[in-house]
C-alpha positions in Angstrom: -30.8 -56.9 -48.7 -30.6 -53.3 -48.3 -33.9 -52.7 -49.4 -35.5 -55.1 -46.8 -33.6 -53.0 -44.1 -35.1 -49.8 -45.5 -38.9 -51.4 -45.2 -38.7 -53.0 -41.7 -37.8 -49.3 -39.9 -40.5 -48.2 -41.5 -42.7 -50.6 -40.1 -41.8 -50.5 -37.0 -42.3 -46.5 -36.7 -46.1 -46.8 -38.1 -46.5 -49.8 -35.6 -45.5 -47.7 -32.7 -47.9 -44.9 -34.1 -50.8 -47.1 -34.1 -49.2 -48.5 -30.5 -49.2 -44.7 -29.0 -52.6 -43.5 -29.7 -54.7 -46.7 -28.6 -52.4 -46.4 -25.6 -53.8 -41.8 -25.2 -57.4 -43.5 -25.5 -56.9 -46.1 -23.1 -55.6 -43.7 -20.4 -58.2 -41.2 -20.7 -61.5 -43.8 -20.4 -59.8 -45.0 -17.1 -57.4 -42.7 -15.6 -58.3 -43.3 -12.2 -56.6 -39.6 -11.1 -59.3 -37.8 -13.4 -62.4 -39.9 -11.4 -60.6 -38.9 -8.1 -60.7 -35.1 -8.8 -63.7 -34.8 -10.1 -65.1 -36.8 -7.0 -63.6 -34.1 -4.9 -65.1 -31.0 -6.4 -69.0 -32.6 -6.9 -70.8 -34.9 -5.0 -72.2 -35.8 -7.8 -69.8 -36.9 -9.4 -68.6 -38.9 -5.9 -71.9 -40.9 -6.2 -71.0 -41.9 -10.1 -67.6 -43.2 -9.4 -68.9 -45.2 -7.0 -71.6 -46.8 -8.7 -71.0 -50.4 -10.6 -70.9 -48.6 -14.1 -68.2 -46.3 -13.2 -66.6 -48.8 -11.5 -66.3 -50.9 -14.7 -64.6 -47.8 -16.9 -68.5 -47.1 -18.8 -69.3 -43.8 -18.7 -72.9 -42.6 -17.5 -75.0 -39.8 -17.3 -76.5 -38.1 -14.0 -80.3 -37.6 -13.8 -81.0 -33.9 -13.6 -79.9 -32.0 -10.7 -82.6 -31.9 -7.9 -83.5 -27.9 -7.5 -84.1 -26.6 -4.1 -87.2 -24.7 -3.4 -87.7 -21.1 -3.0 -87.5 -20.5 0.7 -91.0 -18.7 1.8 -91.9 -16.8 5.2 -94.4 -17.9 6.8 -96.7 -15.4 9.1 -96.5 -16.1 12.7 -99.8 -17.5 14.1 -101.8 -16.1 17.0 -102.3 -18.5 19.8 -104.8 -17.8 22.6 -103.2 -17.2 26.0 -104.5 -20.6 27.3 -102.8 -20.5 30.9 -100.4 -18.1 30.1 -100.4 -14.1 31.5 -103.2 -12.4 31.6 -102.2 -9.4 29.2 -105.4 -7.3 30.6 -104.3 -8.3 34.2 -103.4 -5.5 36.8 -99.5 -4.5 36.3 -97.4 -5.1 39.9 -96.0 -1.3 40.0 -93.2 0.1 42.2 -95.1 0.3 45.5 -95.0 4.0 47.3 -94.4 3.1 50.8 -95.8 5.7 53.0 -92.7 7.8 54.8 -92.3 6.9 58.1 -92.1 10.5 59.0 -95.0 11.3 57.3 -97.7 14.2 59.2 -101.7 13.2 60.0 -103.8 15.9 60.3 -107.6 15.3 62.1 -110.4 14.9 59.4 -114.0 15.4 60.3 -117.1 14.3 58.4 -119.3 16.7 56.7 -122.0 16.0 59.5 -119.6 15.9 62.4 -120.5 12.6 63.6 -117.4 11.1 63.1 -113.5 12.3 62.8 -110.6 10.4 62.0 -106.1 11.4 60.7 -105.1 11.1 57.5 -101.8 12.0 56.2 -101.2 15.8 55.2 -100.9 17.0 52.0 -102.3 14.6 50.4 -105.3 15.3 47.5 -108.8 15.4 48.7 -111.8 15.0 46.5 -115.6 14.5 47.1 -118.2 12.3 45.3 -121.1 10.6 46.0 -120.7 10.8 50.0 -117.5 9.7 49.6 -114.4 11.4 50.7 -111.7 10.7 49.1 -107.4 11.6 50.2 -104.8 10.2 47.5 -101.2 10.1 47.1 -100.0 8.0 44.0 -101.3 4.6 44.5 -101.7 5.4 47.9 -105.7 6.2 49.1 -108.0 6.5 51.9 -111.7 6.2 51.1 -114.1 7.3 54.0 -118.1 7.2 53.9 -120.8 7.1 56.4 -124.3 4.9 55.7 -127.5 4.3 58.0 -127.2 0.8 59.3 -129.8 -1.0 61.4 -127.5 -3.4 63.3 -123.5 -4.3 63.9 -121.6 -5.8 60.8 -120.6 -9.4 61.2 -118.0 -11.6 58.7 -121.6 -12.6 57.0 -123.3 -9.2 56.5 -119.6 -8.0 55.0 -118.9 -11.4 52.9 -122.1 -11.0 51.3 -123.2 -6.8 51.1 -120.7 -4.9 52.5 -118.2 -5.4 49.4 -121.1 -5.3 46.4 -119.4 -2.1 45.2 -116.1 -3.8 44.2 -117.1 -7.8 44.2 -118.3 -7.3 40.5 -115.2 -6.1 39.3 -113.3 -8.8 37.1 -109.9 -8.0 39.1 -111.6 -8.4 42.3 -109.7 -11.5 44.7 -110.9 -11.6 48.0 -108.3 -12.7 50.6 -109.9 -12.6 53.6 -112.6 -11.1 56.1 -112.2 -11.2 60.0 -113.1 -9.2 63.4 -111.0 -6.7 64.3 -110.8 -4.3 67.6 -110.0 -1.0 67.3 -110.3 2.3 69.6 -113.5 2.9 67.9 -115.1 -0.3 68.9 -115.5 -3.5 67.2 -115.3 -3.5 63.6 -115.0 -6.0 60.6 -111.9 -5.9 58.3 -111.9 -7.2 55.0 -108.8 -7.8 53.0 -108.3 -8.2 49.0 -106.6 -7.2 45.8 -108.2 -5.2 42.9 -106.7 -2.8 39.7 -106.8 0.1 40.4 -108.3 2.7 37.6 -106.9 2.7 34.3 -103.7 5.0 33.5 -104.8 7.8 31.4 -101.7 7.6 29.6 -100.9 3.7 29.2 -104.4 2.6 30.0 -102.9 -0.7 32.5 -104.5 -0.7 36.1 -102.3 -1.5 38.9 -102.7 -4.1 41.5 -104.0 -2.2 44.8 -103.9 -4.7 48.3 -106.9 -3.0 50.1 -108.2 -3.3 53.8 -112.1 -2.1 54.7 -112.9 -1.4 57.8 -116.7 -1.5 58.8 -117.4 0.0 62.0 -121.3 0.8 63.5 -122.1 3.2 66.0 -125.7 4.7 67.1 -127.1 3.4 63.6 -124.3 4.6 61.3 -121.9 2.4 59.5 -118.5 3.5 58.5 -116.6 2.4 55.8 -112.9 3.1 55.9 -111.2 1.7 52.7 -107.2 1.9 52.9 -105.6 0.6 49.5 -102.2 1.1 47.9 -99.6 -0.8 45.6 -99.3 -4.9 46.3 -96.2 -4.9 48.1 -96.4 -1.7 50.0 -95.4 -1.8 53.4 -98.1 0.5 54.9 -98.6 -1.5 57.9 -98.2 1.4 60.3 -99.9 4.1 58.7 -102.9 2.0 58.1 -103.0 1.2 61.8 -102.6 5.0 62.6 -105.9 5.3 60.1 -107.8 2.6 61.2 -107.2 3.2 65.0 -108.1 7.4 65.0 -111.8 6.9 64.0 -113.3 8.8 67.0 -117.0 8.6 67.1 -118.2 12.8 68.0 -121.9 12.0 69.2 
């Protein structure tokens, strides 16, 4: 008797042994806490416990993590300017208005046929029969030519403007009679770049008016331009209206 009492406590302590540790195995193939972490830390490991094998408690391997590729910088490719600006177009400066208190002083051609005011002070230059006054943008171009009859809107539109027409900057806006004290004349409106900055090489956008007057033979050319936008409105008219015909 008492040595069947001493056996069965035995028993019973190995049983519950054997008991605990399939219990530790169990637990750790299918703690569901342990799949929940580790869900939370990789998405990797999100997509496993979600898939029918790790639903079922079987373990199973990823594939081999995807590697990202080395970022590389790619060189910026030149487009042609297909209707965009014009980079070698004429720049629209500040325009120098003329001061409305600004002096004229009497010019008179080398061979006195002709005299006309131009505003003082400003630079004077000679070329090529041409006499030139300049202030900034600002200039008055005067020249005298042998001419066999009166300009007309034809004779201007298709010789009077050969010295400038060829230039690739050259818009013509418009060519009209006009009456001044010298007679009747032709005026001839357009836009043009003006000579290249020595410093920045870019040509500013000049609004120009001709005037073409004839008198006893001679044809005068009277070529007011300055910076688009300028409002030179009166001067001009001061200009165009002093040509005074000496002979």
């Amino acid at each position: 008797m008492n040595r069947h009492a001493i056996l069965f406590p035995a028993v019973l302590v190995i049983a519950s042994a054997i008991g605990g540790c399939a219990s530790s195995g169990t637990s750790t193939a299918s703690n569901p806490t342990s799949v929940t972490d580790s869900a939370v830390a990789s998405p990797a490991a999100s997509t496993a416990a979600s898939s029918p094998a790790a639903t079922a408690g079987t373990s199973t391997t990823s594939g081999p993590t995807p590697t990202t590729a080395p970022l590389t910088t790619v060189p910026p490719t030149t487009v042609p300017n297909i209707g965009g600006v014009d980079p070698n177009a004429p720049e629209v400066v500040e325009p120098g208005d003329i001061p409305d208190n600004q002096v004229f002083v009497a010019f008179t051609s080398g061979d006195g046929a002709y005299s006309a005011k131009v505003p003082e002070g400003w630079a004077r230059t000679e070329g090529n029969g041409v006499t030139t006054f300049t202030d900034n943008y600002n200039s008055i171009a005067i020249t005298s030519v042998p001419a066999g009859s009166a300009p007309t809107v034809d004779s201007v539109r298709s010789t009077g403007l050969a010295d400038v027409s060829s230039d690739t900057t050259f818009t013509l806006i418009d060519i009209k009679p006009v009456t001044r004290k010298a007679g009747d004349g032709i005026l001839a409106t357009y836009e043009i770049g003006s000579a290249a900055n020595p410093v920045t090489g870019k040509k500013a956008l000049l609004a120009v008016e001709r005037y073409v007057f004839s008198h006893n033979g001679a044809t005068v050319l009277m070529t007011l331009s300055g910076a688009k936008g300028a409002d030179n409105v009166d001067p001009w008219k001061v200009v165009s209206d002093s040509l005074t015909w000496n002979g």
